[in-house]
VOFIGU-103438 format. One record per residue (C-alpha): residue number from 1; chain; residue in one letter; x, y, z. Coordinates in Angstrom, 1 decimal, decimal comma, m for minus. Layout:
N
@num = NUM&chaine = A&residu = a&c1 = X&c2 = Y&c3 = Z;
...
This chain:
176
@num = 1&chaine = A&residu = x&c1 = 8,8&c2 = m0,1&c3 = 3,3;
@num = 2&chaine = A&residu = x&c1 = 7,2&c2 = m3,0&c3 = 1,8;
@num = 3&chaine = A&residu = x&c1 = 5,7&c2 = m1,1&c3 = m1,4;
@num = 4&chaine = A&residu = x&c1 = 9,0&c2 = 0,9&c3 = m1,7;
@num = 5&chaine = A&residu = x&c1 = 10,9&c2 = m2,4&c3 = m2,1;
@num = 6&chaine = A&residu = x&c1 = 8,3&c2 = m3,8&c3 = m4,2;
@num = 7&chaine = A&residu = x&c1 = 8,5&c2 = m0,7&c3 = m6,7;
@num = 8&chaine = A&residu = x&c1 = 12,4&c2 = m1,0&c3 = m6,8;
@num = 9&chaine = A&residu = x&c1 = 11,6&c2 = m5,0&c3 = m7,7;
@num = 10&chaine = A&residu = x&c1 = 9,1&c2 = m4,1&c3 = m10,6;
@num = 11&chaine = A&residu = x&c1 = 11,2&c2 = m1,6&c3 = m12,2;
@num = 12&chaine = A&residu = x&c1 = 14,2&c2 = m3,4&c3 = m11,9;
@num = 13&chaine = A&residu = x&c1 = 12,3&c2 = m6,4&c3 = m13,4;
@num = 14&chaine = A&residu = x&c1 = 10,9&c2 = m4,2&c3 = m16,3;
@num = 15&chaine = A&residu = x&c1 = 14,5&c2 = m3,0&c3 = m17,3;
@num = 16&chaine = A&residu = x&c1 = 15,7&c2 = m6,5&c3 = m16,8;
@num = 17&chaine = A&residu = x&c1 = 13,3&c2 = m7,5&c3 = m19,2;
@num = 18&chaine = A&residu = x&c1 = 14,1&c2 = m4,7&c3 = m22,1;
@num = 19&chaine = A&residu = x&c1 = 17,7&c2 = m5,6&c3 = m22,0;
@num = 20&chaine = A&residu = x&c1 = 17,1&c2 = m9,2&c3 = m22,3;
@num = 21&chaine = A&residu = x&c1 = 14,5&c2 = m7,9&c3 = m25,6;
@num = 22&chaine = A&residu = x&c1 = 17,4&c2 = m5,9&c3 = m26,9;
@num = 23&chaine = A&residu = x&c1 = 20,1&c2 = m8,5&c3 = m26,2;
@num = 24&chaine = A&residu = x&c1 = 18,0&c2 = m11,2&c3 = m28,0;
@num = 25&chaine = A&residu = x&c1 = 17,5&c2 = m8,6&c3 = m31,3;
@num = 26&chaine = A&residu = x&c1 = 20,6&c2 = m7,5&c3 = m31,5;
@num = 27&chaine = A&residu = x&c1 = 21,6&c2 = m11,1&c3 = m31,4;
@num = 28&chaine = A&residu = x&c1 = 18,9&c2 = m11,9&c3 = m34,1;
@num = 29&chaine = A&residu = x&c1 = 17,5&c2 = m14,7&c3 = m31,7;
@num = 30&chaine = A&residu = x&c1 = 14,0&c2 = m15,4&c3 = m32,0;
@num = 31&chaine = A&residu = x&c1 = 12,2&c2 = m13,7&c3 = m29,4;
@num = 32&chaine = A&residu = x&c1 = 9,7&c2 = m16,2&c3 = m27,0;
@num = 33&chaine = A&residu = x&c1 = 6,7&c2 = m15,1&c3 = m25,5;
@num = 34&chaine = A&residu = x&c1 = 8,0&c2 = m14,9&c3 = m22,1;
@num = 35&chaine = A&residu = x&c1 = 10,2&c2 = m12,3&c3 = m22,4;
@num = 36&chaine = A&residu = x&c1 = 8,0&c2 = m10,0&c3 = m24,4;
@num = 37&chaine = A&residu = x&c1 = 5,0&c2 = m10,8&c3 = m21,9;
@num = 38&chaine = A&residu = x&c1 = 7,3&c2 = m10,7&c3 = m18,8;
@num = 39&chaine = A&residu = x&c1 = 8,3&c2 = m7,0&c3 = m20,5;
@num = 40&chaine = A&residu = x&c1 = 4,8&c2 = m5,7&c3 = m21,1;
@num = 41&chaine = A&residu = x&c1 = 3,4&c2 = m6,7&c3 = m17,3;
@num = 42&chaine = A&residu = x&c1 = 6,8&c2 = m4,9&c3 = m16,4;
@num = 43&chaine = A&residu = x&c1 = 5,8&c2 = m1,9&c3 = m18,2;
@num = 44&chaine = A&residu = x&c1 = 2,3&c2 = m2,2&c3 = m17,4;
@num = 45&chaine = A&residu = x&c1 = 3,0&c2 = m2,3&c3 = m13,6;
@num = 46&chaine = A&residu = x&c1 = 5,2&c2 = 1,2&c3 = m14,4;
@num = 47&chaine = A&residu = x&c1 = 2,1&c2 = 2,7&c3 = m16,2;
@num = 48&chaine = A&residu = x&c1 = m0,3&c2 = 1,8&c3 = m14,0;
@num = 49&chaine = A&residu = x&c1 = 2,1&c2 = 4,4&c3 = m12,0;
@num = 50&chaine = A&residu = x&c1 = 2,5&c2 = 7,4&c3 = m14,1;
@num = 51&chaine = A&residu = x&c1 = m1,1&c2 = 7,3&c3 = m15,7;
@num = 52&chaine = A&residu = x&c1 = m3,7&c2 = 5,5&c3 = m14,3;
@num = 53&chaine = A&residu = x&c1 = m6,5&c2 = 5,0&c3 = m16,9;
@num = 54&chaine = A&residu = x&c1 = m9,1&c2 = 2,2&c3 = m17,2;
@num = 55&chaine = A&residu = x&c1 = m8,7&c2 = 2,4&c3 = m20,7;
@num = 56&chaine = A&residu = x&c1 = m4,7&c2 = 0,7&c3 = m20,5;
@num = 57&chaine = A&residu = x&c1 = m6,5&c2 = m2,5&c3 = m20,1;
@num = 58&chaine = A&residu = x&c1 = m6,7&c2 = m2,8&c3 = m23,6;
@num = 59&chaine = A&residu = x&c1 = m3,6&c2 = m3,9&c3 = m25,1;
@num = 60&chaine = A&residu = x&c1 = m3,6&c2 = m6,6&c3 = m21,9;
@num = 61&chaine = A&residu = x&c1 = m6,8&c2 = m8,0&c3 = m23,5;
@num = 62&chaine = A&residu = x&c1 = m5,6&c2 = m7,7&c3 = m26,9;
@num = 63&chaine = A&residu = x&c1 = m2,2&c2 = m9,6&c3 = m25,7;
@num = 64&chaine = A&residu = x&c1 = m4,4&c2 = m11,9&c3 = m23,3;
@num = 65&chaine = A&residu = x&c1 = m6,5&c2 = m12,9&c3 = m25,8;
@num = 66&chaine = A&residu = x&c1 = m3,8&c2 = m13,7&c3 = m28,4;
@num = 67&chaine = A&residu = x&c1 = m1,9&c2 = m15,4&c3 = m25,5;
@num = 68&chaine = A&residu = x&c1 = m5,1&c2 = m17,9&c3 = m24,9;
@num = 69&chaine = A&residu = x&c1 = m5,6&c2 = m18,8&c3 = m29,0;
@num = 70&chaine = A&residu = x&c1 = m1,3&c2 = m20,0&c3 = m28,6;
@num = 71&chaine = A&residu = x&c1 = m2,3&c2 = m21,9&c3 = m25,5;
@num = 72&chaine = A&residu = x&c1 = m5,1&c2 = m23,7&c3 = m26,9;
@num = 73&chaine = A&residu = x&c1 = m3,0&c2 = m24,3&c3 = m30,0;
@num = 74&chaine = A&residu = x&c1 = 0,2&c2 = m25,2&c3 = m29,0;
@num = 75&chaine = A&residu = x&c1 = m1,4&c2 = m26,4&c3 = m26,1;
@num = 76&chaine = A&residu = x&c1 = 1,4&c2 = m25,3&c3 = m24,0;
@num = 77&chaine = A&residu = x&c1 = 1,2&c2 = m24,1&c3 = m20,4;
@num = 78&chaine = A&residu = x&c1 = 3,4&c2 = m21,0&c3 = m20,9;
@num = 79&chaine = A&residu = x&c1 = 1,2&c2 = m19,7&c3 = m22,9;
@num = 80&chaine = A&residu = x&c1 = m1,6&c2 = m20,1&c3 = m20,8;
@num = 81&chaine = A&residu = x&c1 = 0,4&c2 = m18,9&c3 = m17,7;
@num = 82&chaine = A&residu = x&c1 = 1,2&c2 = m15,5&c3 = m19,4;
@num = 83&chaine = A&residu = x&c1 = m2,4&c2 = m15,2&c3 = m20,7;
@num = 84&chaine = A&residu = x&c1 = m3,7&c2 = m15,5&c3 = m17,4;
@num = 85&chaine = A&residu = x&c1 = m1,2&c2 = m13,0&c3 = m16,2;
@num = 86&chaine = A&residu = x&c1 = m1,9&c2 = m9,9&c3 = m19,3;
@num = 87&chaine = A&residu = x&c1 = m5,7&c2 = m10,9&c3 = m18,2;
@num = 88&chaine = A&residu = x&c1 = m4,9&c2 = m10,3&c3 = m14,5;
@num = 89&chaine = A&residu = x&c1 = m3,2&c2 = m6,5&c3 = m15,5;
@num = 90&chaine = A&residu = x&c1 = m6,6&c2 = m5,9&c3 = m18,0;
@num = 91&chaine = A&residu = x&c1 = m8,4&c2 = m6,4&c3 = m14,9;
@num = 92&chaine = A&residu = x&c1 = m6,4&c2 = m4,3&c3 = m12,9;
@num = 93&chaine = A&residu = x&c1 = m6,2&c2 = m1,6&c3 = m15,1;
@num = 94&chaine = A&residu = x&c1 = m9,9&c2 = m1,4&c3 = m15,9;
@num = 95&chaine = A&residu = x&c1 = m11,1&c2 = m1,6&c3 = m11,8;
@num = 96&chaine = A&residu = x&c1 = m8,6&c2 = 1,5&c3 = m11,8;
@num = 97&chaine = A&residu = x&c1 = m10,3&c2 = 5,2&c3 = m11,4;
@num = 98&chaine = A&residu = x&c1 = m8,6&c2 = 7,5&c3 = m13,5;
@num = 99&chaine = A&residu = x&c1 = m6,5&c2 = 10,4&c3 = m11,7;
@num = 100&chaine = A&residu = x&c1 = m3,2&c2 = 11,4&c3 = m10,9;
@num = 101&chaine = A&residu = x&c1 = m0,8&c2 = 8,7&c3 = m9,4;
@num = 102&chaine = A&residu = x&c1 = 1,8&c2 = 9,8&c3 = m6,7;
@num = 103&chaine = A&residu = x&c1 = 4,0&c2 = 7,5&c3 = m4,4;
@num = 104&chaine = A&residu = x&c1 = 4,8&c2 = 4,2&c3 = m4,7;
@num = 105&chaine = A&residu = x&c1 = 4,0&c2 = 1,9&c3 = m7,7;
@num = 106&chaine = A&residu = x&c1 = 2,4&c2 = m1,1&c3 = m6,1;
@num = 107&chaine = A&residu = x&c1 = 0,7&c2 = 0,2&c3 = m2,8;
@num = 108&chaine = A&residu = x&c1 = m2,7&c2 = m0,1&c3 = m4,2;
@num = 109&chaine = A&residu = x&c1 = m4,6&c2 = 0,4&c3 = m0,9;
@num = 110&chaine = A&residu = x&c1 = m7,3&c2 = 3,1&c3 = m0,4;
@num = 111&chaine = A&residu = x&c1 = m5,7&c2 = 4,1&c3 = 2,0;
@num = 112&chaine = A&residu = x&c1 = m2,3&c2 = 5,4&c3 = 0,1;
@num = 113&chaine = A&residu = x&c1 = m3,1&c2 = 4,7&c3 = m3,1;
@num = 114&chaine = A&residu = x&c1 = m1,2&c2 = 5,7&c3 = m6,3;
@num = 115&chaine = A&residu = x&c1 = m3,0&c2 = 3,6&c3 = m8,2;
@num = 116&chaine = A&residu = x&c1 = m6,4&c2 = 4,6&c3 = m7,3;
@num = 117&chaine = A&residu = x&c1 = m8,3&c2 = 1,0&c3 = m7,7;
@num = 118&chaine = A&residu = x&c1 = m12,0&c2 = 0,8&c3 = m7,6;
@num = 119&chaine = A&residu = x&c1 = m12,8&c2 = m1,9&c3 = m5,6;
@num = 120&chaine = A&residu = x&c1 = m15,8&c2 = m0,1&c3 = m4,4;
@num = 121&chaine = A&residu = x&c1 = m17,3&c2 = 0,0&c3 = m8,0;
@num = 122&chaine = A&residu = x&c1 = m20,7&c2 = m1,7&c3 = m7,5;
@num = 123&chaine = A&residu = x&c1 = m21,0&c2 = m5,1&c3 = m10,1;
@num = 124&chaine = A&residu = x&c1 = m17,2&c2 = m4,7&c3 = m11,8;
@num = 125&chaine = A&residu = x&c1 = m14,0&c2 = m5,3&c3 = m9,4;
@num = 126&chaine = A&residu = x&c1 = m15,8&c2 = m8,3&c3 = m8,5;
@num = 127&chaine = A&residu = x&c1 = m14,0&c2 = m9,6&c3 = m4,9;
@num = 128&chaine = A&residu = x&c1 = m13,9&c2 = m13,3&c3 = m6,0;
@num = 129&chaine = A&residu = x&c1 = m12,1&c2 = m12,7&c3 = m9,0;
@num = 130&chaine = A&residu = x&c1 = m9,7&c2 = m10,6&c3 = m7,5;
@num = 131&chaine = A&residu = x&c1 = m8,9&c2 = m13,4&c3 = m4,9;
@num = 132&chaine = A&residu = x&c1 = m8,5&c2 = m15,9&c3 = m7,3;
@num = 133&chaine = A&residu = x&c1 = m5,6&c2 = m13,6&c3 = m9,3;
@num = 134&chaine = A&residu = x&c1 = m3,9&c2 = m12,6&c3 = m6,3;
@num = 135&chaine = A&residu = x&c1 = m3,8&c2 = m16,8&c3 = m5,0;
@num = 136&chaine = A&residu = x&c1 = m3,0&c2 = m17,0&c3 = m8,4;
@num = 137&chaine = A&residu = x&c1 = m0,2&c2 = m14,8&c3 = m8,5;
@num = 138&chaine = A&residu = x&c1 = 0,4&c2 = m15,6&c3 = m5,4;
@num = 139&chaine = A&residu = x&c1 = 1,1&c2 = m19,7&c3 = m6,2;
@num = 140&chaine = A&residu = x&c1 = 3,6&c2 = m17,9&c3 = m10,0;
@num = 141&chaine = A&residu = x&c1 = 5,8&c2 = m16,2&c3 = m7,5;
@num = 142&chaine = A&residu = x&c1 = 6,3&c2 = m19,3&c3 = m5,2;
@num = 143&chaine = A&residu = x&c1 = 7,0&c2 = m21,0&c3 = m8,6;
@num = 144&chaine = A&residu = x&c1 = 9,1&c2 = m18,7&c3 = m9,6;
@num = 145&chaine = A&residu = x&c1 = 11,0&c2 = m18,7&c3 = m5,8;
@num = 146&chaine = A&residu = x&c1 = 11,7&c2 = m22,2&c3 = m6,3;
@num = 147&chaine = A&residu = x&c1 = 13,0&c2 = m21,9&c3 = m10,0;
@num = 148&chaine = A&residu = x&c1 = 15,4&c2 = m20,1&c3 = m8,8;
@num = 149&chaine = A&residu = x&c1 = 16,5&c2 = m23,0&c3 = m6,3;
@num = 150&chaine = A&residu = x&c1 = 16,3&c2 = m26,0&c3 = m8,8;
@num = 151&chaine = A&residu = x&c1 = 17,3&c2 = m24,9&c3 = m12,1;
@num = 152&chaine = A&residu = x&c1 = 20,4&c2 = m24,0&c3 = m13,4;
@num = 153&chaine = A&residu = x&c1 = 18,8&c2 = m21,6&c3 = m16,0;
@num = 154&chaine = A&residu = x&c1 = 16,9&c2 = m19,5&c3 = m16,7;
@num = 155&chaine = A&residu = x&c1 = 17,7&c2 = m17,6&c3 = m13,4;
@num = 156&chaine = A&residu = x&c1 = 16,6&c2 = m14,4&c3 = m14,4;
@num = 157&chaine = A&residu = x&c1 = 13,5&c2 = m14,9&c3 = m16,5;
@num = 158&chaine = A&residu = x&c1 = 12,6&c2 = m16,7&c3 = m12,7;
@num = 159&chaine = A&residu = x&c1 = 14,0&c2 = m13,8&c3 = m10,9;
@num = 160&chaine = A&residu = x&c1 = 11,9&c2 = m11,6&c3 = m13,3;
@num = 161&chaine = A&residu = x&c1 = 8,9&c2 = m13,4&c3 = m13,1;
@num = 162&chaine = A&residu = x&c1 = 9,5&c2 = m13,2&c3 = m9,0;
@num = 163&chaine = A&residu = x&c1 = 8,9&c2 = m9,7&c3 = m8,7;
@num = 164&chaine = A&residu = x&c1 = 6,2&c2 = m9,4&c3 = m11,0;
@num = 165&chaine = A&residu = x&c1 = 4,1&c2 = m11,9&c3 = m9,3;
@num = 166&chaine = A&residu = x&c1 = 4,7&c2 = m10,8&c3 = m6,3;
@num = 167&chaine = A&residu = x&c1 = 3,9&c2 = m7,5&c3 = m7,1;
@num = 168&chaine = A&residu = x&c1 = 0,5&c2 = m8,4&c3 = m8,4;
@num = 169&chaine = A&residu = x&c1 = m0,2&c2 = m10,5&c3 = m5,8;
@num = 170&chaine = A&residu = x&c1 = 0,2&c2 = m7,4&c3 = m3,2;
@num = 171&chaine = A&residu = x&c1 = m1,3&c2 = m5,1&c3 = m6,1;
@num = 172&chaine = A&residu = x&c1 = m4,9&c2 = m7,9&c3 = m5,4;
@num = 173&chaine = A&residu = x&c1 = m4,6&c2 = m8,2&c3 = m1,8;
@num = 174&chaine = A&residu = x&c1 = m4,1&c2 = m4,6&c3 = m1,2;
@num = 175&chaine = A&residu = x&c1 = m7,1&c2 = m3,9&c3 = m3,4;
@num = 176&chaine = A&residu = x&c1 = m9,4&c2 = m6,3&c3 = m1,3;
């Protein structure tokens, strides 16, 4: 029931996050980082789903990478944050086993997996780093939980950011 709800929350999160994009262009805002990286963990989480490839992690680097340089430029947190976060989904998708995905999106488990995760790889989905992203993630969503409480706006970049962490969070604990 769990993953079911979680899948619903990741979607609706991904969709959330294309129609704020396509709200902001057709506005001709300039777009921030945070929605564009909230959108491509949103649509990373859905193609970790449908096709389940190790070799996905890429743009995540890519993105991770160019997130980190901003960070240590701008020296801003946000940046960091969403660097972290494109870096947790590159790891995810490379300790994946390629194969067909059925069921829900973000029940990574052996035992009714989707997303086949190989966390019995020997020497890559090393255990300590996957505890650190999910208390990582873990720590976002409770951030996140009590943007929601506090702030006036943004409500749903927090609401956004919510599911996603969450989701990753469960995605790590479920691969330990």
């Amino acid at each position: 029931m769990v993953e079911q709800v979680m899948t619903g929350a990741v979607v609706a999160a991904a969709l959330a996050s294309l129609l704020r994009l396509g709200v902001l262009l057709r506005n001709r805002t300039p777009l921030c980082h945070v929605d564009v990286a909230q959108l491509l963990m949103g649509a990373g989480m859905v193609a970790m789903h449908l096709t389940p490839s190790p070799a996905l992690a890429a743009p995540f680097v890519a993105a991770g990478c160019w997130l980190a340089v901003q960070a240590a430029r701008r020296r801003t947190r946000s940046h960091l944050h969403h660097a972290i976060g494109t870096l947790a989904m590159a790891y995810m998708f490379a300790a994946q086993q390629s194969g067909s995905a059925a069921g829900t999106l973000v029940a990574a488990s052996h035992h009714h997996a989707p997303v086949a995760i190989a966390a019995e790889a020997p020497g890559f989905a090393v255990p300590l780093i996957a505890w650190a992203l999910m208390a990582y993630c873990a720590l976002s969503a409770g951030f996140a939980g009590t943007d929601l409480l506090r702030t006036p706006a943004p409500k749903l970049r927090s609401l956004v950011e919510l599911a996603l962490s969450a989701a990753m969070a469960h995605m790590f604990l479920a691969m330990l």
